[in-house]
ZASETOR-851056 format. One record per residue (C-alpha): residue in one letter; x, y, z. Coordinates in nm, 3 decimals. Layout:
N
<node rest="a" px="X" py="Y" pz="Z"/>
...
This chain:
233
<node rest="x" px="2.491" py="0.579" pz="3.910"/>
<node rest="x" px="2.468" py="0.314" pz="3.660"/>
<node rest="x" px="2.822" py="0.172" pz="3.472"/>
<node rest="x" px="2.734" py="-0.111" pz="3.162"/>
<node rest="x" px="3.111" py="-0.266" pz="3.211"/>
<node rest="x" px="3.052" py="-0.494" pz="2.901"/>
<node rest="x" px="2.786" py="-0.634" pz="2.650"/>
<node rest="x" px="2.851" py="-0.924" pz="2.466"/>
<node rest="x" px="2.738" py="-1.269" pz="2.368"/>
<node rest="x" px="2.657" py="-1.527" pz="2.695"/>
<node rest="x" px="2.919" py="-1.790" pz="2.718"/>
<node rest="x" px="2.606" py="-1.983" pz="2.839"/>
<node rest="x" px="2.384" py="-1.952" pz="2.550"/>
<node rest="x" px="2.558" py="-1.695" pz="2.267"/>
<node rest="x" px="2.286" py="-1.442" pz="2.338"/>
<node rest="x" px="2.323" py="-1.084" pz="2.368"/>
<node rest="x" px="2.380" py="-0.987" pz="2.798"/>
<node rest="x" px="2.556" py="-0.680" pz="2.992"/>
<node rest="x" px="2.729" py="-0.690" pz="3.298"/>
<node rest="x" px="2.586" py="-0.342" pz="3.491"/>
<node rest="x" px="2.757" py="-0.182" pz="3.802"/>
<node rest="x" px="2.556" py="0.018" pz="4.092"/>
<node rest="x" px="2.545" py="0.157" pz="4.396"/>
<node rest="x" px="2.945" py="0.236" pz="4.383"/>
<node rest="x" px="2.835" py="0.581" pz="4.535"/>
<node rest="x" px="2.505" py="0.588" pz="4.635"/>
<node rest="x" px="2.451" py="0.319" pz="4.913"/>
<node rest="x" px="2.273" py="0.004" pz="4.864"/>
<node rest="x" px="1.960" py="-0.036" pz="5.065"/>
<node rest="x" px="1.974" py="-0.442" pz="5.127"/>
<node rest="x" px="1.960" py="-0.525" pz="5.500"/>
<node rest="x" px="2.120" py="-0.869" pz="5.449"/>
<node rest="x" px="2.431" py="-0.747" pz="5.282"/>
<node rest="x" px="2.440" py="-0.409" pz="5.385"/>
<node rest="x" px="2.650" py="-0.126" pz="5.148"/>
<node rest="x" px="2.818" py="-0.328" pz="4.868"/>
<node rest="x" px="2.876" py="-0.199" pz="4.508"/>
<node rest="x" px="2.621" py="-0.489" pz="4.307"/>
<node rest="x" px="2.706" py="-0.639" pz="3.968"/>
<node rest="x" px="2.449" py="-0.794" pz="3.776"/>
<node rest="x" px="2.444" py="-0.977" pz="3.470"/>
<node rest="x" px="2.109" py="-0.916" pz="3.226"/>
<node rest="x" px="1.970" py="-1.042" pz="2.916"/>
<node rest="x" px="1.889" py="-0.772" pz="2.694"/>
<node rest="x" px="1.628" py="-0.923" pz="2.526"/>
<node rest="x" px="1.326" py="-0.802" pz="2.797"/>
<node rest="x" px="1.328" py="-0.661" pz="3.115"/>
<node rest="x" px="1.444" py="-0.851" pz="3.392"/>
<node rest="x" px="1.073" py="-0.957" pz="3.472"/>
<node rest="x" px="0.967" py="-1.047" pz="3.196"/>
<node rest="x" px="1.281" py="-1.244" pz="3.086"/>
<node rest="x" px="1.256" py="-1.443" pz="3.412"/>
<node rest="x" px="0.870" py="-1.482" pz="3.441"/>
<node rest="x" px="0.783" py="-1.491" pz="3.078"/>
<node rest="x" px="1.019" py="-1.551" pz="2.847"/>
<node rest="x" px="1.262" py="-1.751" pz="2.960"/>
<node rest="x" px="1.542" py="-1.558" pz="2.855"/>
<node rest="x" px="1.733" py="-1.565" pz="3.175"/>
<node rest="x" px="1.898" py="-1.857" pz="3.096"/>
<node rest="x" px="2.118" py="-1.630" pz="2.887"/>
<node rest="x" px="2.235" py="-1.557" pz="3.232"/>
<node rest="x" px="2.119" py="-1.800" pz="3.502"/>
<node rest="x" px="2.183" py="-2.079" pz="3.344"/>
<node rest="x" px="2.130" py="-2.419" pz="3.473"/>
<node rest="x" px="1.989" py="-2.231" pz="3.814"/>
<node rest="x" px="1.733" py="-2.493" pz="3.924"/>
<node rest="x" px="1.515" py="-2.187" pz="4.118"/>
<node rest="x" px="1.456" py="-1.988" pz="3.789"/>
<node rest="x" px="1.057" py="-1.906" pz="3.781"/>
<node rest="x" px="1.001" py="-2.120" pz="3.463"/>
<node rest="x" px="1.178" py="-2.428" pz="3.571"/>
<node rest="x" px="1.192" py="-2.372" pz="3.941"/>
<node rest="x" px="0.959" py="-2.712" pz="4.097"/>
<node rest="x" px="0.881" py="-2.740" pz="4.479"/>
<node rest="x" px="1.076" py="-3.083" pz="4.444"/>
<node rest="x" px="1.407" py="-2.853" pz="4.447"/>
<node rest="x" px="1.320" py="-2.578" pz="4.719"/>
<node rest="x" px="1.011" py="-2.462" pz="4.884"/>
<node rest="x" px="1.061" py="-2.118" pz="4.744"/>
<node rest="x" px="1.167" py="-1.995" pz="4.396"/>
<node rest="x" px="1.490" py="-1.726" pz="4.300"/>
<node rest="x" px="1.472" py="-1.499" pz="4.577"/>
<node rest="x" px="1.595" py="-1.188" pz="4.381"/>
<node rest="x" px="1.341" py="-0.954" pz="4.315"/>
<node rest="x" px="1.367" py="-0.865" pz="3.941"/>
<node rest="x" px="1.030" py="-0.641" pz="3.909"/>
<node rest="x" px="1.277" py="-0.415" pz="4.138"/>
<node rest="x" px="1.547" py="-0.371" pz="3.883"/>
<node rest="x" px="1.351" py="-0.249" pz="3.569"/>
<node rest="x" px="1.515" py="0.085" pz="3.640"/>
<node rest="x" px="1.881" py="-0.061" pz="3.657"/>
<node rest="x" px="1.802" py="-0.260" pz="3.317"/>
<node rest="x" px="1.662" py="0.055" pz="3.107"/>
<node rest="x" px="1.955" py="0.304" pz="3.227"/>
<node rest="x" px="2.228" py="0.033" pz="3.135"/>
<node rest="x" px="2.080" py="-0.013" pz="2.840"/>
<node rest="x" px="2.113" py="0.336" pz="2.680"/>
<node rest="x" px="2.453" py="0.314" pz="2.826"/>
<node rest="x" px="2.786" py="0.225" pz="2.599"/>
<node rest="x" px="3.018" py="-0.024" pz="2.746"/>
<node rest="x" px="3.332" py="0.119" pz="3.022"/>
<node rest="x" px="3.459" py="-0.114" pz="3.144"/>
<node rest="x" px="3.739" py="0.103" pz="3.270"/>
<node rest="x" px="3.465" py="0.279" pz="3.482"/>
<node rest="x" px="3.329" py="-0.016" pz="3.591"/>
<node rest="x" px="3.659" py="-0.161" pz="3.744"/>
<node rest="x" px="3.740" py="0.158" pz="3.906"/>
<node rest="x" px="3.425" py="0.179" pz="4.065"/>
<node rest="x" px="3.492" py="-0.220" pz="4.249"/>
<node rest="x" px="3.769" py="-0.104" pz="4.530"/>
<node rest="x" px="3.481" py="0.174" pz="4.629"/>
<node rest="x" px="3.368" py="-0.057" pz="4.951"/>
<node rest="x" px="3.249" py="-0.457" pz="4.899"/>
<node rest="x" px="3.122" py="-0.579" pz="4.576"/>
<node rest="x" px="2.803" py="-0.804" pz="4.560"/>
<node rest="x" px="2.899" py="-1.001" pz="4.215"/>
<node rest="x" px="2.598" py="-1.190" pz="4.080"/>
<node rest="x" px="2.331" py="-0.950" pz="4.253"/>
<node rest="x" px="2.159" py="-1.086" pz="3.971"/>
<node rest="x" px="2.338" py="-1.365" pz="3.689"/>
<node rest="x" px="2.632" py="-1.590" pz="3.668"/>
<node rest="x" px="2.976" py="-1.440" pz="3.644"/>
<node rest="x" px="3.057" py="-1.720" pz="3.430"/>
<node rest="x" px="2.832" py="-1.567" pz="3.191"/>
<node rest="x" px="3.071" py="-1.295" pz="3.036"/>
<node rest="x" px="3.355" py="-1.364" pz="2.882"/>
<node rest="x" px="3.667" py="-1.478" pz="3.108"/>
<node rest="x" px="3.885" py="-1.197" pz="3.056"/>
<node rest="x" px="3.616" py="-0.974" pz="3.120"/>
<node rest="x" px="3.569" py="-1.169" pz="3.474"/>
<node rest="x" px="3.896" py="-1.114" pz="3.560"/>
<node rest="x" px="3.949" py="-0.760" pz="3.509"/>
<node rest="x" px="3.665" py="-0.694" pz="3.785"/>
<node rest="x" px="3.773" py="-0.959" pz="3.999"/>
<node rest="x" px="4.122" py="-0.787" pz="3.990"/>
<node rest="x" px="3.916" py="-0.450" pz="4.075"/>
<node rest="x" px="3.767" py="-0.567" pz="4.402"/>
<node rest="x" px="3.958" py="-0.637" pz="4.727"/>
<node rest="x" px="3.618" py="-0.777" pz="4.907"/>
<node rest="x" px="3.354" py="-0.946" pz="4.735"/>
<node rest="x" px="3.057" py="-1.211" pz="4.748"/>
<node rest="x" px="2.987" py="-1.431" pz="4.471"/>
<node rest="x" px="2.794" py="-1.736" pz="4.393"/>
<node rest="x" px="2.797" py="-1.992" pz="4.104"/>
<node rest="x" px="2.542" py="-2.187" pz="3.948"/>
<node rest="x" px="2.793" py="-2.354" pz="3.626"/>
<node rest="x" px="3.023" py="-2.501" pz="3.881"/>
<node rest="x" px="3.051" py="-2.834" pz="3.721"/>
<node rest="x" px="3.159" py="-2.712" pz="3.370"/>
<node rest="x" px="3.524" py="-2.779" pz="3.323"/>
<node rest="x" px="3.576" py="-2.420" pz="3.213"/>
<node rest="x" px="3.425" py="-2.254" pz="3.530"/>
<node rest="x" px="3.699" py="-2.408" pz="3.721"/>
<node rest="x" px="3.929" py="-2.150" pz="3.730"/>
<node rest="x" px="3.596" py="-1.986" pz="3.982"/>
<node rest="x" px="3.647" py="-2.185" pz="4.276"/>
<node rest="x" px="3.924" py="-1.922" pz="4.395"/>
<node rest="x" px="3.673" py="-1.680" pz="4.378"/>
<node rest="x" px="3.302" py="-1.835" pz="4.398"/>
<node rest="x" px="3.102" py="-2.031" pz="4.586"/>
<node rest="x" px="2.924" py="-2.304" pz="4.422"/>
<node rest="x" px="2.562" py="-2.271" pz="4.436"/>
<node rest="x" px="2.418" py="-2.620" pz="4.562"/>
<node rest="x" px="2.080" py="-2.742" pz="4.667"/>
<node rest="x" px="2.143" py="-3.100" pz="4.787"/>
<node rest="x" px="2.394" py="-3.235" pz="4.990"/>
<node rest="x" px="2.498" py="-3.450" pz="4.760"/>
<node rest="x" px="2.607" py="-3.166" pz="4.520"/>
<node rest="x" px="2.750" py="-2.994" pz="4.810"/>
<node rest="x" px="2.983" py="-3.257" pz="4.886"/>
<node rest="x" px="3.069" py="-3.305" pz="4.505"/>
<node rest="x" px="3.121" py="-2.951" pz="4.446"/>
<node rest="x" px="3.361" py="-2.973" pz="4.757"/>
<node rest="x" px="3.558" py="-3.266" pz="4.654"/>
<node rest="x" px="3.561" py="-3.091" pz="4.302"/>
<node rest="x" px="3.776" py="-2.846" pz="4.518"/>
<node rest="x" px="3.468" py="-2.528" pz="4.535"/>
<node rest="x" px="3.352" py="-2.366" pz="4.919"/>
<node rest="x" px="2.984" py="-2.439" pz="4.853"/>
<node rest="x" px="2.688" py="-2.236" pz="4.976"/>
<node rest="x" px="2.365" py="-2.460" pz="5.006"/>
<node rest="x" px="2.002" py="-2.407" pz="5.088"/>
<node rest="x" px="1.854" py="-2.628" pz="5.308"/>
<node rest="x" px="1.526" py="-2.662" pz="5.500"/>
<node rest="x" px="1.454" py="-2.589" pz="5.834"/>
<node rest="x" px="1.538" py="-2.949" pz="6.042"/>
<node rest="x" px="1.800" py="-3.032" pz="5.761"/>
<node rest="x" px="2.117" py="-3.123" pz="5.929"/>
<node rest="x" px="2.454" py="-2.936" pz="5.865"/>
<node rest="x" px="2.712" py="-3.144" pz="5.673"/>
<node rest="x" px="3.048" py="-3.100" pz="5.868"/>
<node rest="x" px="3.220" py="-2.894" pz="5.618"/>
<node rest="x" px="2.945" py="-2.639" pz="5.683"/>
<node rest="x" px="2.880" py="-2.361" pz="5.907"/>
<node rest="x" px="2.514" py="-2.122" pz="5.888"/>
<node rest="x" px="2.491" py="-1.844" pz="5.691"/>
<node rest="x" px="2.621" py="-1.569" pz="5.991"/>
<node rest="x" px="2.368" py="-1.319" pz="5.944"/>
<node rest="x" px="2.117" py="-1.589" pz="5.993"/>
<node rest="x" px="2.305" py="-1.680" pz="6.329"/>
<node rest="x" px="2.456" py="-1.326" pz="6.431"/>
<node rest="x" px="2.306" py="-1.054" pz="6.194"/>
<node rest="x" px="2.656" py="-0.992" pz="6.035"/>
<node rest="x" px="2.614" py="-0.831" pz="5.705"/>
<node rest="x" px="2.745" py="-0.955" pz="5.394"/>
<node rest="x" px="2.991" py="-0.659" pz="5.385"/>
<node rest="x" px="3.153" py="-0.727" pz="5.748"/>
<node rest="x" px="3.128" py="-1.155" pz="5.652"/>
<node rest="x" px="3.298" py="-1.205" pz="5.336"/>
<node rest="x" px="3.289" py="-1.557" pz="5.412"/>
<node rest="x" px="3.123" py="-1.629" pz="5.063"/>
<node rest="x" px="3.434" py="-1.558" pz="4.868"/>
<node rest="x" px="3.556" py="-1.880" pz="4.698"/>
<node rest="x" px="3.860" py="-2.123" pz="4.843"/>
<node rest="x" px="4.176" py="-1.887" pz="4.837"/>
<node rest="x" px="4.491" py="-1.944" pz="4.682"/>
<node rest="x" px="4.811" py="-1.947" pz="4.828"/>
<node rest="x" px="5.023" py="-2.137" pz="5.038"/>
<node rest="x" px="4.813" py="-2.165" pz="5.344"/>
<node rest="x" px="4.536" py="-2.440" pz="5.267"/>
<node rest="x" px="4.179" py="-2.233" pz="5.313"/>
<node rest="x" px="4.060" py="-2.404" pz="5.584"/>
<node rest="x" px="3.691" py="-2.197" pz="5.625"/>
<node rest="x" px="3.363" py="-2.386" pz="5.620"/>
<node rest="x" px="3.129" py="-2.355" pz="5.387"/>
<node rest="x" px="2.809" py="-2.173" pz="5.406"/>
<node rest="x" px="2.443" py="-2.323" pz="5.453"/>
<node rest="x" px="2.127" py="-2.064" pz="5.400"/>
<node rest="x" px="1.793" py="-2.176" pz="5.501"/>
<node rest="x" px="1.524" py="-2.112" pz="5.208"/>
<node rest="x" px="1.464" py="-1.779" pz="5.074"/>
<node rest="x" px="1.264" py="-1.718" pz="4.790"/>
<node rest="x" px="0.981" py="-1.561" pz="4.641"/>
């Protein structure tokens, strides 16, 4: 089942995107993360391919993501975005006949672990929609490309910052984010870091949890952040 939770201008850009909900009941087939409830954020100018590949238009979404197809350079990364976006053609075209329920859509995030950002930045929809399926979920994933912006702060207690150096790794840390960096094989851990557990153990995103922002609370978070090697495209 497909749930549009909202569709609205991008805080990134001011063009029209949707924030879509799936696989709340029917399980989700990714080996890496196992059964998680995804969220994805789309530009509804094109289909997902063709707004990545051709157009462009996934900036509405992406944003400054240096692995995007039409920016992505092998001076960042080996390998371009990793998500497969000829796969979710299907996902785009039933959300869009779809009116917003947002209601439905937060109901459906204490179902089992939700994926945020399958595809898209949360920072992408509007804040207050953000938090009302944040406030949904009990486990989640999510990653961050906009960490820097002064408005995507309020993130870090739920995101990990996206990073492809270690230099932005350790500025995104003292910035006060968890960071989750690719690296290349032979690239050295920083000490604040730990692999990527499925990498290291085969531990599914749904059992891991570790990429869930730096909590809050009295108790200082003292978990590592998470290094990936390369995955792309």
């Amino acid at each position: 089942m497909t749930i549009k939770a909202w569709q609205g201008p991008s805080t990134i850009d001011g063009k029209d995107i949707m924030a879509v909900v799936s696989c709340e009941k029917q399980a989700s087939r990714n080996g890496k993360t196992g059964d998680m409830v995804q969220v994805a954020f789309f530009s509804t100018a094109e289909r997902p391919v063709v707004a990545a590949h051709k157009t462009g238009d996934d900036e509405s979404v992406c944003g400054s993501c240096p692995l995007r197809p039409k920016v992505w350079t092998k001076e960042v990364s080996k390998k371009p975005c990793y998500v497969g976006v000829h796969w979710m053609a299907a996902q785009w075209a039933a959300a869009m006949r779809l009116g917003e329920d947002l209601g439905a859509a937060v109901g459906a995030m204490g179902a089992k672990p939700v994926r945020f950002g399958q595809y898209g930045n949360m920072s992408s929809v509007l804040r207050a929609v953000a938090e009302r399926l944040l406030e949904g979920a009990s486990k989640w994933t999510l990653y961050e490309h906009e960490w820097m912006k002064p408005e995507n702060q309020w993130l870090r207690h739920f995101a990990m910052a996206s990073v492809h150096s270690e230099h932005q790794a350790i500025t995104a840390q003292r910035m006060g984010w968890r960071t989750f960096r690719n690296r290349e094989e032979g690239e050295p851990l920083l000490d604040t870091e730990c692999q990527c557990p499925y990498e290291t153990r085969g531990v599914q995103c749904k059992d891991c949890l570790l990429c869930d922002g730096k909590r809050k609370g009295p108790k200082k978070d003292k978990r590592k952040s998470v290094a990936v090697y390369t995955h792309g495209g």
